[in-house]
C-alpha positions as CSV (number, residue, x, y, z in Angstrom):
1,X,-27.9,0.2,-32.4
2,X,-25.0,-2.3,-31.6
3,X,-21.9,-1.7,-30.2
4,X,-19.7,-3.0,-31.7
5,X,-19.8,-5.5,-34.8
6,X,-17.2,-8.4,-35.4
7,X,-16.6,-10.1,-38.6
8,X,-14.6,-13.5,-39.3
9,X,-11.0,-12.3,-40.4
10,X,-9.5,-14.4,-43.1
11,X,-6.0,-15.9,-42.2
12,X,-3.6,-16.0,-45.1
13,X,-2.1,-19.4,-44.4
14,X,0.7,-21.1,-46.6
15,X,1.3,-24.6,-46.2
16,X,4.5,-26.1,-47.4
17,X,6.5,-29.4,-46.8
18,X,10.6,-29.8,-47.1
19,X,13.4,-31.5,-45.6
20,X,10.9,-34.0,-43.3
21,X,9.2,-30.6,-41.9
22,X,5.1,-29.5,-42.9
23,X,5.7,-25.6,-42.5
24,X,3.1,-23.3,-41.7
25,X,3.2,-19.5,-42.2
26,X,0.4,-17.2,-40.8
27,X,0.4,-13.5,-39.6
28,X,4.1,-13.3,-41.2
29,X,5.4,-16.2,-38.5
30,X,6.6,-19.7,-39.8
31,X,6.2,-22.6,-37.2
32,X,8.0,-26.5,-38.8
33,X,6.2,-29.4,-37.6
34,X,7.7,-32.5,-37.9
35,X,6.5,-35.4,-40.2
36,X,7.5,-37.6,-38.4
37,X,4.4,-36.6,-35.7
38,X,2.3,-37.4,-38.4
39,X,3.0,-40.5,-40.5
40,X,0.2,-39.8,-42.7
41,X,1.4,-36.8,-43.9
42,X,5.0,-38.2,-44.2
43,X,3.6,-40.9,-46.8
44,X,1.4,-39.1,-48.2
45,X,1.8,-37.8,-51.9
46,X,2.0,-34.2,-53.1
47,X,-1.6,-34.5,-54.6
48,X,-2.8,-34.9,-51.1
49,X,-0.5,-33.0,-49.3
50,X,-1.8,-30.1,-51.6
51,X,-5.5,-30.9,-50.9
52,X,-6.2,-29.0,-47.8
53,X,-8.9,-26.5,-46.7
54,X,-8.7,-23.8,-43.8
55,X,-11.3,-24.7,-40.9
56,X,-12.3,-22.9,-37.7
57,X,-9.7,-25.2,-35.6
58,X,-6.6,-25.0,-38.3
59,X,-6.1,-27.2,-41.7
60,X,-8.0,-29.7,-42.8
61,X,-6.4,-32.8,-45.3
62,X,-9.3,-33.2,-47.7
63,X,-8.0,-36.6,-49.4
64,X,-6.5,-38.2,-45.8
65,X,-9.0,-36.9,-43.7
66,X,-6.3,-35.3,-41.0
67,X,-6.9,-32.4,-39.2
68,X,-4.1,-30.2,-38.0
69,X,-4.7,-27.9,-35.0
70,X,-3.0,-24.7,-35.5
């Protein structure tokens, strides 16, 4: 018999970008980023701003191929 049993939890994470910030919200908290830290992201379009998957480490940019620690 084990002891005890873990399971990946699933982060509700929203992603958002205004006023020159990237703004992620997870667990209730909201932490702004700069753009300008990541010129990529600051030229990149909506389309591939919106294009991002949740990874082990933090967000993943699908189309730009950024990762973003979190």
């Amino acid at each position: 018999m084990a002891l005890f049993t873990s399971r990946k939890q699933q982060k509700d994470i929203k992603v958002t970008f205004s006023n020159g910030l990237l703004h992620v919200e997870t667990d209730g908290k909201t932490q702004a980023y700069p753009l300008d830290w990541y010129p990529q992201l600051l030229n990149a379009t909506d389309e591939e701003r919106a294009d991002w998957t949740l990874t082990n480490n933090g967000i993943h940019f699908n189309k730009l191929n950024i990762d973003f620690s979190l």
